[in-house]
N, C-alpha and C positions, 0 to 999 in steps of 0.2 A: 611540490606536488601539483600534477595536470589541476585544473582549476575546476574542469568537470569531475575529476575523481575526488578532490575536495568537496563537491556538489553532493556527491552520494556518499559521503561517508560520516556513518552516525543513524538516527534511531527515528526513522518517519512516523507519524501517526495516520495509517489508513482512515481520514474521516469518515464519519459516519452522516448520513444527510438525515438530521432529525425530524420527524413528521409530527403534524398533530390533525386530526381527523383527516389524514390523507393529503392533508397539506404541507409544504415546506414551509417548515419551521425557523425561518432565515436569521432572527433575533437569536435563536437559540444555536444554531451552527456560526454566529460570528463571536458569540461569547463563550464556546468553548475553544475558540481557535483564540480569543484573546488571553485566555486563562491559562492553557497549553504554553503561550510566549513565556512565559515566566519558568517553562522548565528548561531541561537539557534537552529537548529533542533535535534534531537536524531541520526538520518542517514536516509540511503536512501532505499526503498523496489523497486530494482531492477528486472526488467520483471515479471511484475503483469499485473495487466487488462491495465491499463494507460500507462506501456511498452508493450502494443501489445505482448503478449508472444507469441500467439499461430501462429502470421503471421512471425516469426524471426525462420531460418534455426540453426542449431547447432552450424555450425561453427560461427555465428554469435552471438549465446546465448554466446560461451564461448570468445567470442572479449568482450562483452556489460559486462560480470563478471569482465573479468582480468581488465578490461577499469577502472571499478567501485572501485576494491579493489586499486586497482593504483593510484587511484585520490583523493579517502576519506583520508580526514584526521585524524588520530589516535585515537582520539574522536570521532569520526564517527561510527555506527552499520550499517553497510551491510548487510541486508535480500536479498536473493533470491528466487525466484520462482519457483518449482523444479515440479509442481502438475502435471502430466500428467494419462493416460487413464488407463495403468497397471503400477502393483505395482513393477515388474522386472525393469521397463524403470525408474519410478520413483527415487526408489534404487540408480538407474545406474546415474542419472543426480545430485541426494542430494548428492553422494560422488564425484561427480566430482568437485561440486561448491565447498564441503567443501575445496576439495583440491587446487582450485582455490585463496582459504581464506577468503570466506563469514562467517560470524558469524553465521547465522541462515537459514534455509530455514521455506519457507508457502508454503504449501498446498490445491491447490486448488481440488477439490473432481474429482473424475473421474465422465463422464456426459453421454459417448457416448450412453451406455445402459440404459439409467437414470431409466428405469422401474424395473429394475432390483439390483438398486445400493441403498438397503436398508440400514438400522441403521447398522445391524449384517457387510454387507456387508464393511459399513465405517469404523466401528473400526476393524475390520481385516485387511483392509490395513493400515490406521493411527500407529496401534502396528505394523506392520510387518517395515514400514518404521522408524519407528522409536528406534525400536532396532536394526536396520542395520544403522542408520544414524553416522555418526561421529561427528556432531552438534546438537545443539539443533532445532526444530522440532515447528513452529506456525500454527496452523489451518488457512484457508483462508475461511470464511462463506460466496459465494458473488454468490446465484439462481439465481440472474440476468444474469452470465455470462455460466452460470453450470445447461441450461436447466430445473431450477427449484429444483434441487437439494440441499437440504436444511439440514446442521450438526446441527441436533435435539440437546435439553438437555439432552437425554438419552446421545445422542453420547459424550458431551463432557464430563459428567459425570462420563463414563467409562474409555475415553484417560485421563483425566486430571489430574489422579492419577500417570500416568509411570512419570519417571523422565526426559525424553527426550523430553516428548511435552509439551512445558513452558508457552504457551497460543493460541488465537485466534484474530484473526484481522476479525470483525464481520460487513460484511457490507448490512446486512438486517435488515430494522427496526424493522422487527418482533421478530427478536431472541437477540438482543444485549443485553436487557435488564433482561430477563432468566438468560442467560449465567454467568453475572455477581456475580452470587450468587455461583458460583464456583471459583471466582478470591481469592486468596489463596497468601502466601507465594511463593510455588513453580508454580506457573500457573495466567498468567496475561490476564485479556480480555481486548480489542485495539477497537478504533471506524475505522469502515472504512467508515465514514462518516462526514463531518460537521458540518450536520444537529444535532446530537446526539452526539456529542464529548464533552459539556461539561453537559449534563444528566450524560452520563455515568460517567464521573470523579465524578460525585456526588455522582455516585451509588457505587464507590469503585476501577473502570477503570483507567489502570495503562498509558494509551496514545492513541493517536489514526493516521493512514494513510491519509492525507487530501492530495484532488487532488488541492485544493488550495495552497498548500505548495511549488507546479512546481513552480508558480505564483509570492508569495509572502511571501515566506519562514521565513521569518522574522516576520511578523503579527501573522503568524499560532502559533511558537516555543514561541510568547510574550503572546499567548491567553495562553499556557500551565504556563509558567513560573507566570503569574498575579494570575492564580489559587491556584495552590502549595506555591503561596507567601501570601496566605490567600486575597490578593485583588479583592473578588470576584465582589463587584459594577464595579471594571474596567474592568475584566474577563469579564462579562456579556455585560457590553456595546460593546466592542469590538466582540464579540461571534456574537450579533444581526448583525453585516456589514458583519462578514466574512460568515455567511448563507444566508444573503441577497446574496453577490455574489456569492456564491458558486450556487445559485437556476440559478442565468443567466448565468452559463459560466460552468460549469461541469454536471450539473443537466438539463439544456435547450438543451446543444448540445456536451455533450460527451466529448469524449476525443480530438475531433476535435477543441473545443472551445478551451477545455483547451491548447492545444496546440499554437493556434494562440495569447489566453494571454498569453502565455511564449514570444512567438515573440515580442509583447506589452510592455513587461515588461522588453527585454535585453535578454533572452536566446533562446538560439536552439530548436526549435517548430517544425515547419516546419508541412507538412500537416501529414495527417495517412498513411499508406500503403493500396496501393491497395487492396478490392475492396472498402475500405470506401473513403467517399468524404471528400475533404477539404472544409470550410466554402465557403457558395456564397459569395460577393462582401457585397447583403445587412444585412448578418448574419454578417458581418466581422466588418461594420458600428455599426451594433447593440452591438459589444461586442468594438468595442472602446469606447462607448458611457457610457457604464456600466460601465469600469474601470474607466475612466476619472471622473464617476461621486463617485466612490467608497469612494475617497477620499483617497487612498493605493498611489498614484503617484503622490501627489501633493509636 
């Protein structure tokens, strides 16, 4: 197997950057990446949507990298998040993480101009970054977070040929299943969802980013492993809990929720950064209730 398609295949944990009175929480985000080493996950995609990327300062981007490569354990892939507005800044932060010693960066689409940030538009920065990068180079698909902006088939069609960009973490239900039809030897597509994590293994999908994995890291990395071991009746049973809960605690209320199951579950949560709210009192009741019932903590 390509050695980057060995890279993505298997069960990431979207970290979460855990705060405390608005501060990063750095003690607490390196010992749940130490605790995490002890499961099956593939590694960890460090400031992504679920790390708050865009509310964390630079100097704090580069504490939350060095923090990460520091704590993973050697079996561990470290993705980082490098996608910012222009392609100059971009550049400038993919070769900083590289040099940090992240495996891979993802790319999230620049959004600010969105009316303006056409197909043409994407893969002229997707190539530019990616022949200046010094690692290898994953698409990040996620309009929810990117004003609507959406890496077409065209788009990955075009990038997915360079040697530098080895896949996509596809977190639209609209396009993951597309995309797939380009998954390849050298270029892998990733679920960044749940919901569709094991459709797409079906469809030829080499792993996928579950915000379930903060959570219950263990469950997510056996959902992967039962598949690949041909146990799909087990695969499937297990699949239907982990979507059930992913609908009440990452899908009902964000990254907020997800967070306070981290707290739930033994790791550093803690609320979101300012201006998002942390759970109310009766939200907080509700999502005890669902893991308790989940049948993951008994």
């Amino acid at each position: 197997m390509n050695k980057n398609k060995e890279m993505l295949s298997g069960v990431f944990a979207p970290m979460c950057t855990p705060f405390e009175n608005d501060e990063v929480n750095i003690s607490g985000f390196e010992q749940n990446i130490k605790t995490m080493n002890s499961s099956s996950l593939k590694g960890f995609f460090v400031l992504g949507t679920n790390g708050e990327f865009k509310t964390v300062s630079e100097t704090e981007r580069v504490k939350i990298l060095e923090t990460a490569v520091g704590a993973a354990a050697s079996d561990k892939v470290v993705m980082a998040g490098t996608g910012v507005e222009s392609t100059r800044e971009t550049i400038r932060l993919t070769k900083q993480a590289a040099e940090i010693g992240v495996s891979s960066v993802s790319l999230l689409m620049p959004n600010f101009f969105a009316k303006k940030i056409d197909d043409e538009v994407m893969i002229n920065h997707i190539l530019e970054v990616a022949d200046a990068s010094p690692i290898p180079v994953v698409l990040y698909n996620n309009p929810s977070v990117a004003a609507g902006i959406t890496i077409s088939e065209a788009v990955v069609e075009a990038v997915s040929v360079h040697e530098n960009v080895v896949g996509v973490k596809d977190s639209s239900k609209d396009t993951w299943s597309a995309n797939t039809a380009y998954d390849s030897d050298g270029f892998s597509v990733m679920a960044g969802s749940a919901s569709y994590f094991l459709d797409l293994l079906e469809k030829g999908g080499t792993g996928g980013v579950l915000s379930l994995a903060n959570i219950i890291p263990d469950a997510c990395g056996e959902l992967y492993n039962l598949y690949i071991a041909g146990k799909k009746e087990e695969a499937y049973a297990l699949n239907e809990r982990l979507v059930s809960l992913n609908k009440l605690v990452s899908g009902k209320y964000g990254v907020a929720g997800v967070k306070y199951a981290m707290d739930y579950a033994g790791f550093a949560g803690g609320a979101p950064r300012r201006p998002l709210k942390a759970l109310t009192g009766e939200q907080k009741k509700s999502v005890e209730s669902d893991l308790a019932a989940s049948g993951f903590f008994n």
